[in-house]
py3Dmol code that shows the C-alpha trace and the ligand (Angstrom):
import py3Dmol

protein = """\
ATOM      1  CA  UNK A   1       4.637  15.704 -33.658  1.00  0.00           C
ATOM      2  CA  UNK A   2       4.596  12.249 -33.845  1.00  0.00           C
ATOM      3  CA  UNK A   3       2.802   9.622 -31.568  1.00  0.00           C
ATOM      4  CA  UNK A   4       6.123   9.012 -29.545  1.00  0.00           C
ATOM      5  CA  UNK A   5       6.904  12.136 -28.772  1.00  0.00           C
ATOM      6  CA  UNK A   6       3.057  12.346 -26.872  1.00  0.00           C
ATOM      7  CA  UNK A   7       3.688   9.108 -25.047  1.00  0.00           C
ATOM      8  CA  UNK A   8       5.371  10.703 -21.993  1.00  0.00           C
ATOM      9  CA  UNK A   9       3.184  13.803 -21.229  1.00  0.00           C
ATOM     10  CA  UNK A  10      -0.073  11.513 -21.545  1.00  0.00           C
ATOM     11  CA  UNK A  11       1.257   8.841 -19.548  1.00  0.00           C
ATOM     12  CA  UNK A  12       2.689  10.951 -16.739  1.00  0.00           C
ATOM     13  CA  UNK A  13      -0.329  12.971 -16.646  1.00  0.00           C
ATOM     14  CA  UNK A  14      -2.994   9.996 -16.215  1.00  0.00           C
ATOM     15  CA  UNK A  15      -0.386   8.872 -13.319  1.00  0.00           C
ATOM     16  CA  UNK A  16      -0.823  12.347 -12.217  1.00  0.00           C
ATOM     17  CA  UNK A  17      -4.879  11.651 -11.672  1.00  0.00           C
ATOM     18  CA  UNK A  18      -4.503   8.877 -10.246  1.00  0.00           C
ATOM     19  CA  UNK A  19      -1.737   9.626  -7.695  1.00  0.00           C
ATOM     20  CA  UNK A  20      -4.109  12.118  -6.474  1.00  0.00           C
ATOM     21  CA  UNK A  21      -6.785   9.877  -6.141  1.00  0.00           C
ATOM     22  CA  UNK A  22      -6.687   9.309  -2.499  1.00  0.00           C
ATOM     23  CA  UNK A  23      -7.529  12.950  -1.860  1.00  0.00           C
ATOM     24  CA  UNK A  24     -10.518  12.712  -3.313  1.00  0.00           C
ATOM     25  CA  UNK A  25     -11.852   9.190  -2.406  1.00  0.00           C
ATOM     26  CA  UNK A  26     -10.322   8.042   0.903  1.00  0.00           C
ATOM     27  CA  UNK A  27      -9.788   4.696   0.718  1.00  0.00           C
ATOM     28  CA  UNK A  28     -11.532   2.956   3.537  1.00  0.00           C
ATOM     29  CA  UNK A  29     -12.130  -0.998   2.974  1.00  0.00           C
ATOM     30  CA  UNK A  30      -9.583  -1.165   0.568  1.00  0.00           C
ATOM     31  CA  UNK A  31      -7.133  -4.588   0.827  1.00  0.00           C
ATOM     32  CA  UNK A  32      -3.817  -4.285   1.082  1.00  0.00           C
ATOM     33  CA  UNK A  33      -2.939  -6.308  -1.672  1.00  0.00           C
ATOM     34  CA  UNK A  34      -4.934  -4.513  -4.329  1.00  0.00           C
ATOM     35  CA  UNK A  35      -3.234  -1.124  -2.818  1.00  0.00           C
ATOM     36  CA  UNK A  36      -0.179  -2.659  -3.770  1.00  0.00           C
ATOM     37  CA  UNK A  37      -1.319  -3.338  -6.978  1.00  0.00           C
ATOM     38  CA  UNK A  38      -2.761   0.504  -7.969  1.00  0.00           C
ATOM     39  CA  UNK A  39       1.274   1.199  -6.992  1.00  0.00           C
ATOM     40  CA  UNK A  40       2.186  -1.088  -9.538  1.00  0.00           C
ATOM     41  CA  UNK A  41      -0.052   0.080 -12.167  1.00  0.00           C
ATOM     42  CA  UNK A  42       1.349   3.919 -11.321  1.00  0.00           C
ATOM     43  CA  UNK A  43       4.927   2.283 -11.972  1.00  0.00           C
ATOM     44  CA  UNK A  44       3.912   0.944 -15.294  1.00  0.00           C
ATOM     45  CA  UNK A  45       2.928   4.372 -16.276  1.00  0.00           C
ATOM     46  CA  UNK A  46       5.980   6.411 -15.286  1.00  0.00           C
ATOM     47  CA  UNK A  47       8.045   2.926 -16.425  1.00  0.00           C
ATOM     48  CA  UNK A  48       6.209   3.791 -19.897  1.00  0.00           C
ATOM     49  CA  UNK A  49       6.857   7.706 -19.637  1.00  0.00           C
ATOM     50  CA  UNK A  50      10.681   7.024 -18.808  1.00  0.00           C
ATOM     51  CA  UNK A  51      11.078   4.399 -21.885  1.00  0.00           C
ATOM     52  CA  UNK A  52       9.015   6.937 -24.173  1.00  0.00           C
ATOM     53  CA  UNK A  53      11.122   9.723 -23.126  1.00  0.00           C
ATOM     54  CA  UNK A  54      14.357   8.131 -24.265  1.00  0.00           C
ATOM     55  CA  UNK A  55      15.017   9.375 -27.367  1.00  0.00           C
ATOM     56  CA  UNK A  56      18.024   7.019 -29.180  1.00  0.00           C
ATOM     57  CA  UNK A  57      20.381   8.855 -30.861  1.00  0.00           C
ATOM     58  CA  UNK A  58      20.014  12.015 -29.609  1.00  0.00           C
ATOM     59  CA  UNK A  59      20.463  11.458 -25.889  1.00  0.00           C
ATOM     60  CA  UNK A  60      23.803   9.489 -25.616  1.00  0.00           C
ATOM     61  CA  UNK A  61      24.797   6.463 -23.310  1.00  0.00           C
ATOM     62  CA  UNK A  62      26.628   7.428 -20.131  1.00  0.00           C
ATOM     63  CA  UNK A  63      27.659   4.801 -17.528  1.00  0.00           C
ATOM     64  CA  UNK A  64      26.851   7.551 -15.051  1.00  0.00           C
ATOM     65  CA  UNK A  65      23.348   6.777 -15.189  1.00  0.00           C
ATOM     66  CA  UNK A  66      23.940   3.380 -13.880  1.00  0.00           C
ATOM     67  CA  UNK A  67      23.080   4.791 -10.874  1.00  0.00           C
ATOM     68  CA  UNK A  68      19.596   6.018 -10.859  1.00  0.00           C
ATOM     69  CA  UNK A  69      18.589   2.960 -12.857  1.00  0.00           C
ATOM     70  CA  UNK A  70      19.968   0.698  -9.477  1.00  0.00           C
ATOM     71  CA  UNK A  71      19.070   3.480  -6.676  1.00  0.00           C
ATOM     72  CA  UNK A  72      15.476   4.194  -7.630  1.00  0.00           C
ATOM     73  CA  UNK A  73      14.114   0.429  -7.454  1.00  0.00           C
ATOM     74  CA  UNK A  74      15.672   0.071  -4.056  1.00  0.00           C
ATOM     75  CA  UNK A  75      14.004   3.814  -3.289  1.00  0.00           C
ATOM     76  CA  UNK A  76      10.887   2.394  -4.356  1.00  0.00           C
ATOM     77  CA  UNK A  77      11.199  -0.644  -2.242  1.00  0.00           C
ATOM     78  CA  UNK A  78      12.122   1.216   0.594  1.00  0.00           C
ATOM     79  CA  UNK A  79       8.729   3.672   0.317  1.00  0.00           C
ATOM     80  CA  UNK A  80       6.856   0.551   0.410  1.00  0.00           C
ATOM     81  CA  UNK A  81       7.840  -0.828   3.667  1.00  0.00           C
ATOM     82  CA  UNK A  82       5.320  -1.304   6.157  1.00  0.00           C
ATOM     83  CA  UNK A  83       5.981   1.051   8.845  1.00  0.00           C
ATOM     84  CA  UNK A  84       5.375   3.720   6.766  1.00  0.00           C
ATOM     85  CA  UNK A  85       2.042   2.630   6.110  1.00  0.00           C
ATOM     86  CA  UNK A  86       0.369   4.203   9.252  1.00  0.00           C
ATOM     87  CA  UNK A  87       1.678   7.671   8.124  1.00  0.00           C
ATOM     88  CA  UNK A  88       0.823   7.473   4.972  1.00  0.00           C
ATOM     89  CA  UNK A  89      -2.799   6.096   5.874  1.00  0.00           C
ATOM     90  CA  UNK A  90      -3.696   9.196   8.293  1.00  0.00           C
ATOM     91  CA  UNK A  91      -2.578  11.898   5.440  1.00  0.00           C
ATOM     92  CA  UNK A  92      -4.037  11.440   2.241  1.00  0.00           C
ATOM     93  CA  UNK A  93      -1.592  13.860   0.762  1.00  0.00           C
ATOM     94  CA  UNK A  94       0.982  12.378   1.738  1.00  0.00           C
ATOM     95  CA  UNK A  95      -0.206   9.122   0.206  1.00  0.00           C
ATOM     96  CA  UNK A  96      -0.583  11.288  -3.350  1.00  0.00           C
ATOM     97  CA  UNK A  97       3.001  12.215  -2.937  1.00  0.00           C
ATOM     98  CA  UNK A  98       3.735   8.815  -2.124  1.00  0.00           C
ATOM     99  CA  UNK A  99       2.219   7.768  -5.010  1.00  0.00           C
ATOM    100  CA  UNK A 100       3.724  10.733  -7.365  1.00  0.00           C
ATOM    101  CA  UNK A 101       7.535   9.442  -5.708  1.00  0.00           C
ATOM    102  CA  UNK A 102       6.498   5.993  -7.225  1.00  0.00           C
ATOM    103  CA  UNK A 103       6.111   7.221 -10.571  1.00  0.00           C
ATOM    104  CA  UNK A 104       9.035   9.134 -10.446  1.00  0.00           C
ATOM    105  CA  UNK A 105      10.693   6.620  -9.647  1.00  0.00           C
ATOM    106  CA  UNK A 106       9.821   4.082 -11.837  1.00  0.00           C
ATOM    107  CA  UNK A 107      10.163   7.213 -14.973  1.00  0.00           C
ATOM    108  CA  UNK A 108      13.987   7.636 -14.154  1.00  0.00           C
ATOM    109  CA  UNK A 109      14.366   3.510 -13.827  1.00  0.00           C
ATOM    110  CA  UNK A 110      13.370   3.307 -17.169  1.00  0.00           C
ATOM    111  CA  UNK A 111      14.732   6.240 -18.562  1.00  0.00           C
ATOM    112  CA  UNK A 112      18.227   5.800 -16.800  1.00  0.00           C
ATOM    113  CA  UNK A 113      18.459   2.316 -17.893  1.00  0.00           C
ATOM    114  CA  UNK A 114      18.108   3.095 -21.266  1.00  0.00           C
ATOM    115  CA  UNK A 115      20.567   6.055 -20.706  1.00  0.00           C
ATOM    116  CA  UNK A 116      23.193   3.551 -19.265  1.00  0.00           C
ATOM    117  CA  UNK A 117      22.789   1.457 -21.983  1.00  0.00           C
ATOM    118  CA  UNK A 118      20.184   1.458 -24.698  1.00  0.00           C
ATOM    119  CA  UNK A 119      17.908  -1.575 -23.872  1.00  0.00           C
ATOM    120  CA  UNK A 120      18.865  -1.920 -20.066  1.00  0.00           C
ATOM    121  CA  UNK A 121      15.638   0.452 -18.934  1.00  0.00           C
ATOM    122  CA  UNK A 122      13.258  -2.422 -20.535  1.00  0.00           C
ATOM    123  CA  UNK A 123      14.836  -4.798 -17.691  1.00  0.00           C
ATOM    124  CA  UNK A 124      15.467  -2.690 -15.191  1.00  0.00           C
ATOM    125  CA  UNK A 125      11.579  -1.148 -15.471  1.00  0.00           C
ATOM    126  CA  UNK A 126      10.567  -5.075 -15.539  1.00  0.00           C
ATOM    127  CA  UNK A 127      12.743  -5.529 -12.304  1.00  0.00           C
ATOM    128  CA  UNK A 128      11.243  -2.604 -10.290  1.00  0.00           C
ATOM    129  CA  UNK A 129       7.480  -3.885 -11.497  1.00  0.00           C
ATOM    130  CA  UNK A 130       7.838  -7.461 -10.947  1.00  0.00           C
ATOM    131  CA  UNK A 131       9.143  -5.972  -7.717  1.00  0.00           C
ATOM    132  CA  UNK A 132       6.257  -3.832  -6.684  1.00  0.00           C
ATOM    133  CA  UNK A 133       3.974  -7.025  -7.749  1.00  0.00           C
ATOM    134  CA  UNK A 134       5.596  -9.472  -6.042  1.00  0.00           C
ATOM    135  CA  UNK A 135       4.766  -7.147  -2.530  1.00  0.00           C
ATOM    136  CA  UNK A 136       1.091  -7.671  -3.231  1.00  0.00           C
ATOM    137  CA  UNK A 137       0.842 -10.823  -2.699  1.00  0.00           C
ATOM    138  CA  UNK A 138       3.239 -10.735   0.313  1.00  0.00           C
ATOM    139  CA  UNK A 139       6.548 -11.594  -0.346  1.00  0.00           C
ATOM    140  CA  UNK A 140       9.329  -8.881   0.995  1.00  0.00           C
ATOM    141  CA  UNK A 141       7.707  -5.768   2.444  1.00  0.00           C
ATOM    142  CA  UNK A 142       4.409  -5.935   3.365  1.00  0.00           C
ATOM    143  CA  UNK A 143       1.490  -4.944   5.364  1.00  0.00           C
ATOM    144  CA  UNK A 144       1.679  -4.212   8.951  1.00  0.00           C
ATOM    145  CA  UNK A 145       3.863  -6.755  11.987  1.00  0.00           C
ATOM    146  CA  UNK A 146       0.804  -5.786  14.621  1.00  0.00           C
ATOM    147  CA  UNK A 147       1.737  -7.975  17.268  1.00  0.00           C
ATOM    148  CA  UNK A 148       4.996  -9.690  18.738  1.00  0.00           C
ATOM    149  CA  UNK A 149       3.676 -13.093  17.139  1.00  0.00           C
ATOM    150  CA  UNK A 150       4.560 -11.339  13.905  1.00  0.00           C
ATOM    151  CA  UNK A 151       8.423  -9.986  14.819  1.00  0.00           C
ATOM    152  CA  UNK A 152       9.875 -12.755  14.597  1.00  0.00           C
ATOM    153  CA  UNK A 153       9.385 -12.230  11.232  1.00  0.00           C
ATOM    154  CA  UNK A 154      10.833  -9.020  10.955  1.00  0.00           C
ATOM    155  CA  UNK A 155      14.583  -9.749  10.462  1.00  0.00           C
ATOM    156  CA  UNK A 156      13.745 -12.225   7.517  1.00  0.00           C
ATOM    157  CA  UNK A 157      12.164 -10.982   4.431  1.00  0.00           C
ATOM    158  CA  UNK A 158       8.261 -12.195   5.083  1.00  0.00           C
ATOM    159  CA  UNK A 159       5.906 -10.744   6.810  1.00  0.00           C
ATOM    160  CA  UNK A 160       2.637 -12.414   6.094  1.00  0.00           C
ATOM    161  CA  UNK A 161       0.023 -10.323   4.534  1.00  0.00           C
ATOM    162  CA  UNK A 162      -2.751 -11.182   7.360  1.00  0.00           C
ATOM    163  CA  UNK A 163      -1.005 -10.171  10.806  1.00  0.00           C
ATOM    164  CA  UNK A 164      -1.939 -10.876  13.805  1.00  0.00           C
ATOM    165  CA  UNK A 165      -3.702  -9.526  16.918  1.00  0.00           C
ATOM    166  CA  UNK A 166      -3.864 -10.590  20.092  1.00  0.00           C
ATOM    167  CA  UNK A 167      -7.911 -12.249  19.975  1.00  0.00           C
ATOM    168  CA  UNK A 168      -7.933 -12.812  24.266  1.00  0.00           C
ATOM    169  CA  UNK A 169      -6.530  -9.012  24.474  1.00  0.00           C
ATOM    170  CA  UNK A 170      -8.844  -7.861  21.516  1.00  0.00           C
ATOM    171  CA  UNK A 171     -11.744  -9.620  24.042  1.00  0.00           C
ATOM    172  CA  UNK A 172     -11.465  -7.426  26.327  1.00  0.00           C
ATOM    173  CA  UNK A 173     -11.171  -4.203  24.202  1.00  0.00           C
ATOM    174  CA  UNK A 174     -14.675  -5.281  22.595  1.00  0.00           C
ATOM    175  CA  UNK A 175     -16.719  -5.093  26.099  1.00  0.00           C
ATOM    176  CA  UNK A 176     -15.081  -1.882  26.819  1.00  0.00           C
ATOM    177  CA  UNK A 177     -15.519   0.051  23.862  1.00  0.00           C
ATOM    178  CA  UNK A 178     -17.749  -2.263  21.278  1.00  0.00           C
ATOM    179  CA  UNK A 179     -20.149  -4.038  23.041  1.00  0.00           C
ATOM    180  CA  UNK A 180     -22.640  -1.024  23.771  1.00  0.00           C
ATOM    181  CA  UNK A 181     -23.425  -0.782  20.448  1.00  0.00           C
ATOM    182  CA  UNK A 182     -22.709  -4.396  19.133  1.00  0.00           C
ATOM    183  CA  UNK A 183     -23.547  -6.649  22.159  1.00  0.00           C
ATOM    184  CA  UNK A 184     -21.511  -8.039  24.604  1.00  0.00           C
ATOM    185  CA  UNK A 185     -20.875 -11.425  22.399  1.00  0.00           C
ATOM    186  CA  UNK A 186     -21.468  -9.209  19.204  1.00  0.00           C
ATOM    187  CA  UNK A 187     -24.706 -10.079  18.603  1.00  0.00           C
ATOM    188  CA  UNK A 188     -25.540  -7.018  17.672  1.00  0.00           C
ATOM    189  CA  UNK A 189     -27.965  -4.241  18.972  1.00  0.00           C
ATOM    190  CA  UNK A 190     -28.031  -0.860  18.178  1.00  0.00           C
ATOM    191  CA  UNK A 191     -25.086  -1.568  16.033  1.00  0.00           C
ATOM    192  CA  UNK A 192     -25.285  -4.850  13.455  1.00  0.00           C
ATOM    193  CA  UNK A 193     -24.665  -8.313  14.799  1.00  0.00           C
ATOM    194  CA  UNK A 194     -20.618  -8.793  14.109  1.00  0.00           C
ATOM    195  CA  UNK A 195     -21.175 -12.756  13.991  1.00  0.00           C
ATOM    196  CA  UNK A 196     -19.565 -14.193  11.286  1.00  0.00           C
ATOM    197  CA  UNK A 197     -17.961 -11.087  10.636  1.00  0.00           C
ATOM    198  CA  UNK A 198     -15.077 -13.079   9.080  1.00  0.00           C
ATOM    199  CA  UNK A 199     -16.899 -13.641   6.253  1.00  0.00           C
ATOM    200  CA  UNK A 200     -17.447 -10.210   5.332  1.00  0.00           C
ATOM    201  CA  UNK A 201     -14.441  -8.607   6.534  1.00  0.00           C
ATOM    202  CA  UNK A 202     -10.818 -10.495   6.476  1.00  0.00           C
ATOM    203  CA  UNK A 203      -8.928  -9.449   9.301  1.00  0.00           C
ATOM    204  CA  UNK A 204      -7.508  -6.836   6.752  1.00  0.00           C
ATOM    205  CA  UNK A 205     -10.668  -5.163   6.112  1.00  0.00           C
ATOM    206  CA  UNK A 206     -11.848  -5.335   9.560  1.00  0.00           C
ATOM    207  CA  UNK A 207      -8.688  -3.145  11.025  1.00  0.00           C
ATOM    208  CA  UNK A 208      -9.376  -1.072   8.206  1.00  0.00           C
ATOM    209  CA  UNK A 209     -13.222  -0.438   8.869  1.00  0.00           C
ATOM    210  CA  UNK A 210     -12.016   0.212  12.527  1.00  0.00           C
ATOM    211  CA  UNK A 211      -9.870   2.620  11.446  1.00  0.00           C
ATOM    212  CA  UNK A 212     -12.028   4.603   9.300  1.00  0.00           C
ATOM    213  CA  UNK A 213     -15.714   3.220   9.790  1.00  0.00           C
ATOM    214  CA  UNK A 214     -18.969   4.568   8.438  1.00  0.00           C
ATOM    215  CA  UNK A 215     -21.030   6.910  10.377  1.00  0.00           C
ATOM    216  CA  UNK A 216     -22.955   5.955  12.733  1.00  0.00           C
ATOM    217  CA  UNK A 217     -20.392   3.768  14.106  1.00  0.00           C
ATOM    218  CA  UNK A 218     -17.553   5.945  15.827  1.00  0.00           C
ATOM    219  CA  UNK A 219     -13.876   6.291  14.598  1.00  0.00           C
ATOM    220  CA  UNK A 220     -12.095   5.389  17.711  1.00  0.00           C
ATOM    221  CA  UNK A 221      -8.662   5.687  16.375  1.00  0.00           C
ATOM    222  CA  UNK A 222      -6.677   6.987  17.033  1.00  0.00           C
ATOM    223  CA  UNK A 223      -7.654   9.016  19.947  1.00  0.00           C
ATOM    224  CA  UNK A 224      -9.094   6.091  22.012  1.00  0.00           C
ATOM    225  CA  UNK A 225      -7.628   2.934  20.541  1.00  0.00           C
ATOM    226  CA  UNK A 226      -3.715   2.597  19.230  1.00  0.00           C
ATOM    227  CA  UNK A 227      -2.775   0.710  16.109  1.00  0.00           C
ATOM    228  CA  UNK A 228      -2.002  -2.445  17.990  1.00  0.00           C
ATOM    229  CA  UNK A 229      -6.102  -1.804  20.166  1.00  0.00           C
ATOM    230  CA  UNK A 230      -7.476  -1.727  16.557  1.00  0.00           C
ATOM    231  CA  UNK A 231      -5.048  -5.026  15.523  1.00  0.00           C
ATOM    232  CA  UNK A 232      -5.724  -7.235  18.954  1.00  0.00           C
ATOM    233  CA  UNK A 233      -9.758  -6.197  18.529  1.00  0.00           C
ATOM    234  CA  UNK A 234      -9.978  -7.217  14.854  1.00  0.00           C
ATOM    235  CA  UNK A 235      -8.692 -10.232  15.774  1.00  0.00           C
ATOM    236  CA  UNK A 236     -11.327 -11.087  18.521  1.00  0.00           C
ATOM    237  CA  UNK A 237     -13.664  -9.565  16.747  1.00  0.00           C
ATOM    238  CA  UNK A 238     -12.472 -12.516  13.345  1.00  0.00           C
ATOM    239  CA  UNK A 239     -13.696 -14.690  16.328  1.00  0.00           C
ATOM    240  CA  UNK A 240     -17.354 -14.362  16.784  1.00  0.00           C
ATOM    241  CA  UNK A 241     -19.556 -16.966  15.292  1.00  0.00           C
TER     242      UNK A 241
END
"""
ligand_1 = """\
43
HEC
C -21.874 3.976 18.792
C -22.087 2.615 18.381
C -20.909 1.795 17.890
C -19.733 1.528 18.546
C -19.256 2.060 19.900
C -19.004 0.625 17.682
N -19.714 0.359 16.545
Fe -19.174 -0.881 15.057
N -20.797 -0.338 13.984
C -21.804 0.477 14.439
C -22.786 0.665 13.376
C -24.061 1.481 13.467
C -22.308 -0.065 12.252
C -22.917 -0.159 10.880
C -22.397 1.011 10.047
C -22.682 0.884 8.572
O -22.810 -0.237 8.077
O -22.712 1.925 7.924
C -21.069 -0.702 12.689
C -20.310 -1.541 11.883
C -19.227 -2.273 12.330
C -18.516 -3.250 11.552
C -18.804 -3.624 10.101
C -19.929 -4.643 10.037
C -20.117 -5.067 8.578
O -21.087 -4.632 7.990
O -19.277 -5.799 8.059
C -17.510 -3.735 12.339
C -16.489 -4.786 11.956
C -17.594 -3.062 13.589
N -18.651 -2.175 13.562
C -16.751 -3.289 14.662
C -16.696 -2.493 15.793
C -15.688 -2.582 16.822
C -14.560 -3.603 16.826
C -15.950 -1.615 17.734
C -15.160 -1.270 18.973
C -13.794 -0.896 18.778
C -17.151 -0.921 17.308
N -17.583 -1.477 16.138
C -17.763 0.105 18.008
C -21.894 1.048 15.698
C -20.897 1.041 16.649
"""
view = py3Dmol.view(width=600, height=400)
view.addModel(protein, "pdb")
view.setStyle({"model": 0}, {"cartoon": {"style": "trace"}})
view.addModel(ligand_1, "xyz")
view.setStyle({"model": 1}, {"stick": {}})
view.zoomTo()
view.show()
């Protein structure tokens, strides 16, 4: 058996591992922007897998597979749009499959390009990853339109990777549900002082540690606070000095 021939079994299964990944270590803090980027690594992998499995000679050219090779980047850029990320965030298997649809698709980008025409899957792989980078770092689809400041937005193609919240809104949110623990100008008390929280937590990270925080500290969403609650709060909370 020669090298080649192990190429697409090894890579697809370490893109196996680490599609599963988020059911055994929930993300929590995690950035955006880096998320992005374990999605492009996965794509590399099944992008290597699909250009592996291609075999020359053996497995002629067909201009049928034209299609696969243009549907499955615009698949993949459709799985990473933003309002899907809620979903995906409450259900960590869904985020495995999410992340197992990714390599898929990137294996039969690869693989169909080269089936189209021998050559084509080393662009068309290149396309779909310089896609899937290119999202990190905001451009196209990315995180999360929390408030109406952000729609605007919407109907072009950026949505800035930050957000925003409503900080006056978010204000009020804090005293209600916060402040017991945190003080009523965060200064902390029987939870830590939240001043200068900004510097520890971007407003990314702070939604996220809302979301999902550390025990003691209570996960109030979903029940108590909605998506935009957690955005608007995050926002005030970016405030405190
Ligand atoms: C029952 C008390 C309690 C309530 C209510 C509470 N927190 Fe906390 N919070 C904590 C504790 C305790 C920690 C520290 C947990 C740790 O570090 O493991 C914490 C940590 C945090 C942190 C991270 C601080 C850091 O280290 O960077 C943020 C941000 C935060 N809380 C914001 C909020 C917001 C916003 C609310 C209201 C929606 C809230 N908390 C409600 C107790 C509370």
């Amino acid at each position: 058996m020669t090298i080649r021939k192990l190429v697409p079994p090894v890579t697809l299964l370490v893109a196996a591992i680490l599609s599963f990944m988020p059911l055994v270590h929930p993300e929590r803090t995690i950035e955006v922007r880096d998320h992005h980027l374990d999605h492009a690594v996965l794509m590399v992998l099944g992008a290597i897998a699909g250009l592996a499995a291609y075999r020359g000679g053996d497995d002629r050219e067909s201009p049928g597979w034209i299609w696969p090779t243009v549907l499955c980047p615009l698949l993949a850029m459709l799985l990473m749009a933003p309002s899907l990320y809620e979903l995906v965030e409450r259900a960590p298997w869904l985020h495995a499959l999410d992340h197992v649809l990714f390599v898929a698709l990137a294996f039969l980008t690869a693989y169909g390009g080269q089936r189209y025409v021998r050559g084509v899957g080393w662009a068309s792989a290149l396309f779909l990853e310089t896609m899937a980078v290119v999202a990190a770092f905001g451009f196209g689809v990315a995180p999360v339109p929390t408030s109406a400041a952000a729609a605007p937005a919407a109907h072009g193609t950026t949505i800035v990777a930050t957000g925003t919240g409503d900080a006056e809104r978010g204000g009020h949110i804090f005293t209600q549900d916060c402040a017991a623990c945190h003080g009523s100008r965060g200064q902390g008390g029987m939870g830590p002082s939240l001043l200068n929280e900004s510097s520890r937590k971007d407003f990314t990270a702070a939604q996220a540690w809302i979301k999902k925080p550390m025990p003691p500290m209570p996960a109030l969403y979903p029940d108590v606070l909605n998506a935009k609650d957690v955005a608007d709060v995050a926002a005030f909370v970016e405030t405190l000095k």
